[in-house]
N, C-alpha and C positions, 0 to 999 in steps of 0.2 A: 522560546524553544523548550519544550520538554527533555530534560537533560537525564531522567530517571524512570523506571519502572522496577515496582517492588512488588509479587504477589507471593501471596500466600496461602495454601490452602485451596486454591485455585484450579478447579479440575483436575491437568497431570502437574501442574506446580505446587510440590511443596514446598520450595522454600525458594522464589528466584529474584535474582538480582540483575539487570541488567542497565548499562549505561545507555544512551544514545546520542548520537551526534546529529549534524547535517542530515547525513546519510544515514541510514543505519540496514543492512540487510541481513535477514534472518535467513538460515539454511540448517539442512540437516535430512532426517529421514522422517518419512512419513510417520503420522501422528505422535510425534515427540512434542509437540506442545506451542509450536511456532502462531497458529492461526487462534491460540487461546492469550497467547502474549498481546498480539492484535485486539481480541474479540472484547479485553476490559477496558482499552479505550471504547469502541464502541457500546459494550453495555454504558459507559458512563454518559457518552453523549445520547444514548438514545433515552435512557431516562432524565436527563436535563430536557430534551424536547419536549419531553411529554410532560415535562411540571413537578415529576415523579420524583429527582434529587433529593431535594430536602427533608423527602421521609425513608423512598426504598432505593434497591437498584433495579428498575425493572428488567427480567431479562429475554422477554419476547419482543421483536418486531419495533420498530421497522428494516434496524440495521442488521440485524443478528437472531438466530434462534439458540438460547441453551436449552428449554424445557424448564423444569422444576428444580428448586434450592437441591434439593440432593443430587441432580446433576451438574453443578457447579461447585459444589464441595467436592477436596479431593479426596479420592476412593478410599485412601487410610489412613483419614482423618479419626481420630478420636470422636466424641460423642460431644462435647461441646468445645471442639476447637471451633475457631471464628476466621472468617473468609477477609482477607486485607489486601486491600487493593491501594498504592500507594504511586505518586509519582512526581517528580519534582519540575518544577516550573520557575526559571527565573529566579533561582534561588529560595524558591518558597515550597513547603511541599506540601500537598493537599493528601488526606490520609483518609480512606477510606475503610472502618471496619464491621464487617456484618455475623452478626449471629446468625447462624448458620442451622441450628437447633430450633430457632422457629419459625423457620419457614423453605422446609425442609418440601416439603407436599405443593407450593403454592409457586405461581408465576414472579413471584418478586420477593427478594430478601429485604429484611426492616434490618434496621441500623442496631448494632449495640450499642444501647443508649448511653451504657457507662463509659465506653471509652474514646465516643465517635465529637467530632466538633463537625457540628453543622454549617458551612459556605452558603450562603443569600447565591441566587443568579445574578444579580447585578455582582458578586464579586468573581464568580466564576465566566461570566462572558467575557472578557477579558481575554481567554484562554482560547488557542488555535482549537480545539478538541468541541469546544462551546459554542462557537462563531460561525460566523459564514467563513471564517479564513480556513478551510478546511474540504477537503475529496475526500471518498471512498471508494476504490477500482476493485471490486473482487476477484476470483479466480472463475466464479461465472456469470460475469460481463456477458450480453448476447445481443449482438446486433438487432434487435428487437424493439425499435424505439415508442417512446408517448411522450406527451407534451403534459407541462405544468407548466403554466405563467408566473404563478407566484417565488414557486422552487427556481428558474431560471434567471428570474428578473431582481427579482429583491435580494433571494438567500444563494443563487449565483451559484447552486447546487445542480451535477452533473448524475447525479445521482439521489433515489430517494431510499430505494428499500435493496435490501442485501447486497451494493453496492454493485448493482447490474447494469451500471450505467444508461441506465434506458431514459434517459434523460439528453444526452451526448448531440443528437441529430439538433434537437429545438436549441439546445445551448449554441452550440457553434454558427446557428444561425442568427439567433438574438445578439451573441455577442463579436460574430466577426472581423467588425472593423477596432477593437478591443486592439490596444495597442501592446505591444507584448514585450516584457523588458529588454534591457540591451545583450545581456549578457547569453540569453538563449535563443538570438538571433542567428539563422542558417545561413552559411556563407554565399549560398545562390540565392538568398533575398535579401540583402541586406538594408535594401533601399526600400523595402515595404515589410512595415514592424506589424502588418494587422495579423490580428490571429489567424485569418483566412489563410491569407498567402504562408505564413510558419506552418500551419497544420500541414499544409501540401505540400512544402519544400520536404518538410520533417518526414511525410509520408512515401515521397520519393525515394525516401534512403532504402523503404521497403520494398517499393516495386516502381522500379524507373520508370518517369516523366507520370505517373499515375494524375488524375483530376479529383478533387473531392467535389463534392456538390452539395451541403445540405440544403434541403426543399420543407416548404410545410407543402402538404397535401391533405386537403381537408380540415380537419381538426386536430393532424396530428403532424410526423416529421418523420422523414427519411432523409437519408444520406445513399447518395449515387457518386459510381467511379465512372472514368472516361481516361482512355489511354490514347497516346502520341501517334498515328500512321503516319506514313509519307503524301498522303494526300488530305492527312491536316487534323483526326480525329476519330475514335469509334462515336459512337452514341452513347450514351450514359445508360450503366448500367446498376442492378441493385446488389445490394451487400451481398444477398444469395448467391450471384452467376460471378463472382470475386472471389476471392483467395481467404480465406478464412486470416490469414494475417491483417489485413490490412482495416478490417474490424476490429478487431482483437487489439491492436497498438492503436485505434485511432482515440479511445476515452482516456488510454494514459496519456498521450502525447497534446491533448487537448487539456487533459488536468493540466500540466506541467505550463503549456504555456502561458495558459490563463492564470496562473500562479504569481501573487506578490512577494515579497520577501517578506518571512514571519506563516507564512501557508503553512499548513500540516495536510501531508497528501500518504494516506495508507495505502498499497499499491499491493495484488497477493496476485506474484506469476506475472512481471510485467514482459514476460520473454513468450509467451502463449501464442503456439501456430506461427510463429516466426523463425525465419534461417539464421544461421549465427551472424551473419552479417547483420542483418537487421537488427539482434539483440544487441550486438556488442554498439549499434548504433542508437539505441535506446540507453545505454548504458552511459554514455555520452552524456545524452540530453540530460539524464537522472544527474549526471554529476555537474553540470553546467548551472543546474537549478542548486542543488544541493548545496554550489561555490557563493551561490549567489542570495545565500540565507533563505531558503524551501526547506523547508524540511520535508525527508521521505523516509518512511518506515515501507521495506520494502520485504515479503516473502519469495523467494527465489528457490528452486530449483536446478540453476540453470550456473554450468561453471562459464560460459559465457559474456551471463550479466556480473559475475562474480570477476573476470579475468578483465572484462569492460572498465567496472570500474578504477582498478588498478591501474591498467592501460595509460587511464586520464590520469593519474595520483603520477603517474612514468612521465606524463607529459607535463605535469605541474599543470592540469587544469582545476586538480582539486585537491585540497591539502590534505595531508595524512590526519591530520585533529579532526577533518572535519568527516569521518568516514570509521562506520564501525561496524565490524562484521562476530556474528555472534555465529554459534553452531549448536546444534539440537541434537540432542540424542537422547538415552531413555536409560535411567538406574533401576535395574531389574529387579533389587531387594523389595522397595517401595511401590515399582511401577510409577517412576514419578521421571517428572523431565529432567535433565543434565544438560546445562546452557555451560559454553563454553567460550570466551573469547580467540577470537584469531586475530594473533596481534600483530599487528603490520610495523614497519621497517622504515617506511617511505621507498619514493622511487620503484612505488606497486609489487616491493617485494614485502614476502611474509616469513613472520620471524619464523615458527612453529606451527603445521597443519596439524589437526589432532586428529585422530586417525577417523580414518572413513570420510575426513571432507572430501570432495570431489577426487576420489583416487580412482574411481571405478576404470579411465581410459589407460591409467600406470598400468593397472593386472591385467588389461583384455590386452595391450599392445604387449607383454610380458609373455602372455599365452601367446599370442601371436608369432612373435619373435624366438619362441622356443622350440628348440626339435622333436621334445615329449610333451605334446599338450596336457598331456592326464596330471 
């Protein structure tokens, strides 16, 4: 499990530290720095893919776009500060530092050679971030599916490029009868662990009695719903003439199940076109996986998925050590990010909110409940 993230110099990070656990959900306000926390795990993995490690970090495509060195150095940086990208693993920490100064103009930053220690890929695959033990879900996921064989079947990837899951239809069909562990087992299936039957029980919580379907069609893959009548069934129909939710949660809830313990699953917005019911039933599943040694690095928005997984921590589905919630916000002197922890209590209470966490419905029921709204 990756227990650390340290960057440095790092777009709006200048200087952040943050812990992770099981669980780990990032929140806060928009562009404070939350999806750049994210975006250096995948710069790292996408230049391990490409062979690209052991000399840069490249930082275009497939996972992630930054542009050029000078847009991932942060805005007020000095002229030869150097970009550090750091993070601990199993008690080991792998230390990434890049001069920033020469390759300021160019798609990829080279290493500063004086201070950087080089990792071989045979020591680095090892690592959930490196491996196939690993998802990607973005925040623009699109019901849009195609088919790889290779990415499906060997590297067991649901996802190939900016984590749009468009891979989701061919996976769940290659891998359906995919037995799925015990602990994130749906109480109305108990008796059938394939990943088919989970995906649909799980998808139910979304929109009652719903069917999943994935088909290949041609050369490629779709996914069709079909709903309960009293005379036995609709017709199956396509992700279009459906509920934007039930797209939208089917590649997180498909990561998650198909997930072994030791997984690293990056999840941004897994609350997306879903009712609170549904989220806070996602929030669940997130923490069932998360008890059960998954790890999720999760982006949220949502006090929802944030209230969910507390809920489970209320219920002892999930331990207070194993669940860390950070908060974003923006130091105006610098223009630089301000990570915060929210420290929990156990028993899904929080010790101290730091202001502007989810308070927006406190002041609108305030105004609300007031005689002088002004």
């Amino acid at each position: 499990m990756i227990t650390s993230i340290h960057l440095k110099h790092f777009k709006s990070h200048k200087n952040t530290n943050v812990e992770l656990s099981n669980i780990t959900l990032l929140c806060g306000e928009n562009g404070s720095g939350k999806s750049s926390l994210i975006q250096n795990l995948l710069l790292l993995r996408q230049s391990f893919q490409k062979n690209r490690l052991e000399k840069v970090l490249s930082l275009n495509k497939p996972l992630c776009y930054i542009g050029e060195g000078k847009d991932a150095l942060f805005s007020s940086a000095e002229k030869d500060d150097i970009i550090k990208i750091e993070f601990g693993y199993q008690k080991i920490i792998y230390q990434w530092m890049f001069d920033a100064g020469k390759g300021l103009n160019s798609d990829f930053i080279p290493y500063d050679e004086s201070t950087t220690k080089i990792y071989s890929n045979n020591e680095l695959s090892a690592i959930p971030i490196f491996n196939n033990s690993f998802q990607y879900i973005s925040a623009g996921r699109l019901a849009v599916y195609e088919s790889d064989d290779y990415a499906v079947e060997i590297e067991q990837q649901i996802s190939l490029e900016e984590g749009k899951a468009e891979l989701t239809a061919h996976f769940l069909d290659y891998h359906k009868a995919k037995n799925v562990i015990a602990g994130l087992l749906h109480p109305t299936a108990k008796d059938d662990s394939s990943l088919i039957a989970q995906t649909i029980a799980w998808e139910q919580e979304i929109c009652k009695g719903v069917k999943v379907h994935p088909k290949k069609v041609g050369n490629s893959y779709e996914v069709r719903y079909s709903f309960p009548t009293e005379l036995g069934g609709t017709e199956e129909y396509s992700t279009k003439n459906v509920g934007f939710g039930l797209s939208y949660a089917l590649p997180v809830i498909v990561a998650i199940l198909s997930a072994q313990p030791g997984t690293l699953l990056i999840i941004e917005n897994p609350e997306a076109h879903l009712h609170p019911y549904g989220q806070a039933k996602i929030a669940e599943l997130m923490s069932l996986a998360a008890q059960a040694g998954i790890q999720i690095i999760a982006e949220t928005h949502s006090d929802h998925i944030i209230n969910g997984v507390l809920v489970q921590n209320k219920k002892s589905v999930i331990d207070t050590e194993n669940i860390k919630i950070w908060y974003f916000d923006r130091e105006e002197e610098h223009n630089a990010s301000k990570v915060t922890e929210v420290e929990l209590m156990g028993k899904g209470r929080i010790k101290k909110a730091p202001a502007g966490f989810f308070d927006q419905i406190g002041k609108d029921l305030r105004i609300l409940m007031s005689t002088n709204p002004s």
